[in-house]
C-alpha positions as CSV (number, residue, x, y, z in Angstrom):
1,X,-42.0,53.9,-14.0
2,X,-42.8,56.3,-11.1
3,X,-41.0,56.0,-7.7
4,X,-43.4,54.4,-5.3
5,X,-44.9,56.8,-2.9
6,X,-45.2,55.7,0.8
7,X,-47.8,58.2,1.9
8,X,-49.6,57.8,-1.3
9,X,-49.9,53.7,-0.9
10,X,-50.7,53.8,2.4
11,X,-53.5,56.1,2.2
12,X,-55.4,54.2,-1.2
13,X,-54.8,51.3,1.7
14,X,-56.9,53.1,4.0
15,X,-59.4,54.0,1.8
16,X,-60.2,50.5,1.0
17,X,-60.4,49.7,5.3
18,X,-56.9,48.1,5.6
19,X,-55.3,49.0,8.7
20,X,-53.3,46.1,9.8
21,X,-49.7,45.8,8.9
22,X,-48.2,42.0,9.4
23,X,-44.6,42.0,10.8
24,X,-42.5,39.4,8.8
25,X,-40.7,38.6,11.6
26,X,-39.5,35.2,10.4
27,X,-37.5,33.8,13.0
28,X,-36.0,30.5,11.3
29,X,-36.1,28.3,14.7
30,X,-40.3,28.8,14.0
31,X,-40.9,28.6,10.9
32,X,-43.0,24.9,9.7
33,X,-41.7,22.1,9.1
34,X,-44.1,22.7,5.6
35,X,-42.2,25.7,4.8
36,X,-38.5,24.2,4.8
37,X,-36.5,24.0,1.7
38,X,-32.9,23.1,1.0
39,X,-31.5,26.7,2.6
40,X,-32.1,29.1,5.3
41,X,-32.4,31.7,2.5
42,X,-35.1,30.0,0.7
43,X,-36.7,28.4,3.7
44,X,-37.4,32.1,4.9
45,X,-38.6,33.2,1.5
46,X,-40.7,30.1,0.9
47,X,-42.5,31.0,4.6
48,X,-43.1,34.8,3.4
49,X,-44.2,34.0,0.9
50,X,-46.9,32.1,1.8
51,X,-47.7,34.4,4.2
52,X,-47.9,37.4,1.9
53,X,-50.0,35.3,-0.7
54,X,-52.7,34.1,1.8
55,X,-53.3,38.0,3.2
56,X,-51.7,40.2,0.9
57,X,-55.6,41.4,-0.1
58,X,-56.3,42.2,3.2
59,X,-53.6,44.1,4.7
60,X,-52.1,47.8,4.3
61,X,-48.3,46.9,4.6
62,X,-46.0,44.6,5.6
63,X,-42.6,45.3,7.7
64,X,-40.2,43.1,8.0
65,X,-37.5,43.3,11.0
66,X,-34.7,43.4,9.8
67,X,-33.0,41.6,12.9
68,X,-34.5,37.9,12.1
69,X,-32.4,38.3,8.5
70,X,-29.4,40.0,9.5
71,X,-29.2,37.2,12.2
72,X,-28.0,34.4,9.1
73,X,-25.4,36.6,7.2
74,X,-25.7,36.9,3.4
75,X,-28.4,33.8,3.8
76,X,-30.6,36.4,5.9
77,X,-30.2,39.4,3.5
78,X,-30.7,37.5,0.2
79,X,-33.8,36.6,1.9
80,X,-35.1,40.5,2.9
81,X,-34.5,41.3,-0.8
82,X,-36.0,38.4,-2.1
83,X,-39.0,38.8,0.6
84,X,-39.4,42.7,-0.3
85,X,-39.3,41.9,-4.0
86,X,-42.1,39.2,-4.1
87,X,-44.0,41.6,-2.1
88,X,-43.7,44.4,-4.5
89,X,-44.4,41.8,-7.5
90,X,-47.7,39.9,-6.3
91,X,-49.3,43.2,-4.1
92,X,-47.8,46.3,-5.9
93,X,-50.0,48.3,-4.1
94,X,-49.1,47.4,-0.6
95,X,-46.2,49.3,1.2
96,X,-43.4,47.2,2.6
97,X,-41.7,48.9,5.8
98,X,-38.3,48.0,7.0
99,X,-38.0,47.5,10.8
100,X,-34.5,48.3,11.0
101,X,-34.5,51.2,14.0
102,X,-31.3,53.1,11.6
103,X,-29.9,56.2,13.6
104,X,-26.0,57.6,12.9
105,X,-24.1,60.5,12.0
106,X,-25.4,62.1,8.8
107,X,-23.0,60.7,6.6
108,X,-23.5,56.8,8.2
109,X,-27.0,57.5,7.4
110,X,-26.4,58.5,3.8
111,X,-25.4,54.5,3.8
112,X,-28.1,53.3,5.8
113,X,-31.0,55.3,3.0
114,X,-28.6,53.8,0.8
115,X,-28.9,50.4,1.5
116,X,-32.7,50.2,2.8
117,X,-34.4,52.2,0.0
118,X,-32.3,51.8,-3.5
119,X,-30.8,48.2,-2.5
120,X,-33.5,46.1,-0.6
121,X,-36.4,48.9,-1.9
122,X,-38.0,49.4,0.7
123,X,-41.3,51.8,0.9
124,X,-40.5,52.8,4.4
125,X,-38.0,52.5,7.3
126,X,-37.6,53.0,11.0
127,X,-35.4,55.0,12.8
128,X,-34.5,56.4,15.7
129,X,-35.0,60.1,16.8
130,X,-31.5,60.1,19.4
131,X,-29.1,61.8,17.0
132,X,-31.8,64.6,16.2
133,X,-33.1,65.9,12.8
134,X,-29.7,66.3,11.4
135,X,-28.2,63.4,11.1
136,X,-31.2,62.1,9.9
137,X,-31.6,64.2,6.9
138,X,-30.2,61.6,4.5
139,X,-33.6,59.8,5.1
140,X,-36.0,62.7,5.4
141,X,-35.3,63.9,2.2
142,X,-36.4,61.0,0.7
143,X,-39.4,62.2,0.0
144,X,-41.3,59.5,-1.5
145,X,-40.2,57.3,1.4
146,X,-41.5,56.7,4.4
147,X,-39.6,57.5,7.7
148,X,-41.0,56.1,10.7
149,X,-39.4,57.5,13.6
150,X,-39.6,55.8,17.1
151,X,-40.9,57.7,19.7
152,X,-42.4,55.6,22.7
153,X,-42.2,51.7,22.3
154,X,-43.6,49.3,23.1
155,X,-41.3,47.7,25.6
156,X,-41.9,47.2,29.4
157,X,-38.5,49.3,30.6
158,X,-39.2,52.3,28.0
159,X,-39.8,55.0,30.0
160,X,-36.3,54.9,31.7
161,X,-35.6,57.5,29.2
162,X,-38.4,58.2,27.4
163,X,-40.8,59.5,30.4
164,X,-38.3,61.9,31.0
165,X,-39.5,65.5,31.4
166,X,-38.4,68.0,29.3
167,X,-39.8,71.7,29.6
168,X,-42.7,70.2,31.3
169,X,-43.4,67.5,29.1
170,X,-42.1,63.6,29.2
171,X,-39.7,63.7,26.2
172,X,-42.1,61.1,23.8
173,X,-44.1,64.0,23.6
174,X,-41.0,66.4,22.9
175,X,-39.8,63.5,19.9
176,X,-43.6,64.0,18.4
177,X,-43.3,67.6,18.7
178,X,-40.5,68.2,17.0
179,X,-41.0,65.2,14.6
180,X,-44.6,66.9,13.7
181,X,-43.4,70.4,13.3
182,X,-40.1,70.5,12.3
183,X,-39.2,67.4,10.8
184,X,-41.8,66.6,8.2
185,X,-41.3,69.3,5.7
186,X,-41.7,66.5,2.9
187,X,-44.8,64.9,4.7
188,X,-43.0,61.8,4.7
189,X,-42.6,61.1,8.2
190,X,-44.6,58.7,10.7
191,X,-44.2,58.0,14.5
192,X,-43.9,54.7,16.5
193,X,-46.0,53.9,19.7
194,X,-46.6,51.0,21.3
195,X,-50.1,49.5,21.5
196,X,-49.0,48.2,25.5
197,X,-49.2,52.6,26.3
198,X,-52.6,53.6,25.3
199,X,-52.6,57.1,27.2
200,X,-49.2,58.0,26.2
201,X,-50.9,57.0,22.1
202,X,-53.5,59.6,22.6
203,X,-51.2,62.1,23.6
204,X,-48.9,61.6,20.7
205,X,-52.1,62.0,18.8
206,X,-53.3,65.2,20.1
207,X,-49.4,66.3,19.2
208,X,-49.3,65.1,15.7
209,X,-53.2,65.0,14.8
210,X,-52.5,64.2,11.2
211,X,-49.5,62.0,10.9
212,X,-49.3,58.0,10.4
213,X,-48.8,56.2,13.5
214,X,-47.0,52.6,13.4
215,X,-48.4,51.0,16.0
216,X,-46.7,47.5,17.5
217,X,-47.7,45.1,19.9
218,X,-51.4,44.2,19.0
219,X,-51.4,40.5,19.7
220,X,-47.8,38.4,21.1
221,X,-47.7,41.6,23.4
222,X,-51.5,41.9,24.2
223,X,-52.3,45.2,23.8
224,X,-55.9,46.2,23.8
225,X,-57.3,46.6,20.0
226,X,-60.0,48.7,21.2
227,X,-58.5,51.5,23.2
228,X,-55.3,51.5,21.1
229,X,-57.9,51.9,17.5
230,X,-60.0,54.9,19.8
231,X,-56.6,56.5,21.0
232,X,-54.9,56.8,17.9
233,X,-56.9,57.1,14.7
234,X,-57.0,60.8,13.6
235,X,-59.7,62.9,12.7
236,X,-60.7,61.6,9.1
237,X,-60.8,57.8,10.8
238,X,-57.8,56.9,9.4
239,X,-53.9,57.4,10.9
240,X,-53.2,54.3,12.1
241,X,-50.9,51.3,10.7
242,X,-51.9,48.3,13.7
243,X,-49.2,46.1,13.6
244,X,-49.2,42.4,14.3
245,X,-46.4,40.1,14.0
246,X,-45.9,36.7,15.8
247,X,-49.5,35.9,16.6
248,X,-50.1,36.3,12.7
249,X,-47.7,34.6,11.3
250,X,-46.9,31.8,13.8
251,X,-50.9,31.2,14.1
252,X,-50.4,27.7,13.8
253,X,-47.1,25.4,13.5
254,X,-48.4,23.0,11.0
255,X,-48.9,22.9,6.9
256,X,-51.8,25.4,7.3
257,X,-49.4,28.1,8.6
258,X,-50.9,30.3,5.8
259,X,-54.3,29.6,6.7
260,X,-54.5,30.0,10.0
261,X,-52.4,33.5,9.3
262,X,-55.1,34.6,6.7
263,X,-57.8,33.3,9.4
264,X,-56.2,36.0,12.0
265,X,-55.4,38.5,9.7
266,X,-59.3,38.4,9.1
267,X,-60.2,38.2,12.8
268,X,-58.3,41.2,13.7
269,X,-59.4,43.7,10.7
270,X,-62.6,43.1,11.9
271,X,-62.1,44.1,15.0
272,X,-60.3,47.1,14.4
273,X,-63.0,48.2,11.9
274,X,-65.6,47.4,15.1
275,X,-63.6,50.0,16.8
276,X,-63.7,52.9,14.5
């Protein structure tokens, strides 16, 4: 069987009109009484799943974060396989990303790849642009992986650093730059910016006109759906991975958790297709 292609998925995705992503990020304390099973592990996975089968026909990925399963030990990662391998099994098509922000030395990377890609199998992972192209080889030249690098977030204090001006321009700019033109030889990488900065998204844009941008806080965080489809689609209509999380998922506490997440998921493609 062929490797899965990130790029590849993502784009047949696009060309059915998917552009939401829905962030498993299953935090235990949340998750319905209707959901809960003997263990945290299958508690988690019984929740996901759930989840994935009432929208996995009307999403383009999902992306668990990695933090809400690392938080219970061996319970939590038995659960991100499990999660990532139902996924692959009942939506084949549909690319999972793992929100795990990895950045290290090259050969602590070579572990991280390791570990997100040919043990939890992954389609896609985060990471962070501080230790420069370098030390991130070990995930760029995977090149039928997705690497999603963070680049301004989505966070109220993030432009402590990352406004910072470098040769004239605040260093987001600099990290999409370099990300754009030097980094994705493979055509395997993607950027992160946070729905909450809509002028610093269509400069990012203008920077890297045809890469995929992962873009968080479209819901818990409020950002505006509308100015943050207009800034940061590309060219063709396309470009843009809208991610929602908590406002999907944790739509309603009761047994029609799944419901109320398919009935969101649905409000909220909608809407972006409105905006495009």
């Amino acid at each position: 069987m062929a490797e899965r292609n990130f790029r590849q998925l993502l784009e047949a995705q696009w060309g059915e009109g998917k552009f939401l992503c829905v962030g498993l990020d299953s935090d235990f304390e949340k998750i319905p009484e209707a959901a809960r099973q003997g263990s945290v592990s299958d508690t988690i996975v019984a929740f996901n799943r759930a989840i994935v089968d009432s929208t996995k026909d009307l999403v383009c990925a999902y992306k668990p974060n990695s933090a809400f399963y690392e938080i219970h030990g061996d319970e939590g990662w038995k659960a991100l396989r499990a999660t990532i391998q139902y996924i692959h099994d009942v939506a084949p098509e549909t690319p999972v990303i793992l929100d795990a922000k990895r950045a290290d030395i090259g050969n602590t990377n070579n572990g991280y790849a390791a570990s997100a890609f040919d043990h939890l199998h992954a389609d896609a992972i985060t990471v962070n642009p501080y230790p420069g192209r370098g030390a991130l080889q070990p995930f760029l030249d995977r090149k039928n992986k997705g690497i999603i690098v963070w680049c301004r977030t989505s966070n109220e204090g993030a432009g402590e650093f990352q406004d910072l001006v470098v040769d004239g321009k605040p260093l987001y700019e600099v990290v999409a730059r370099h990300v754009a033109e030097e980094w994705n030889a493979n055509g395997n990488c993607a950027l992160v910016v946070g729905a909450t900065y809509v002028e610093e998204l269509r400069a990012v844009r203008a920077v890297a006109p045809d890469m995929p941008i992962l873009i968080p806080a479209i819901g818990a965080q409020k950002g505006d759906l509308e100015k943050t489809v207009a800034a940061g689609k590309d060219a063709r209509g396309r470009g843009i991975i809208i991610s929602a999380s908590r406002s999907v998922i944790f739509a309603s506490g009761g047994a029609d958790f799944a419901e109320a997440a398919r009935e969101k998921v649905t409000a909220l493609n909608g809407a972006i297709r409105k905006s495009l």
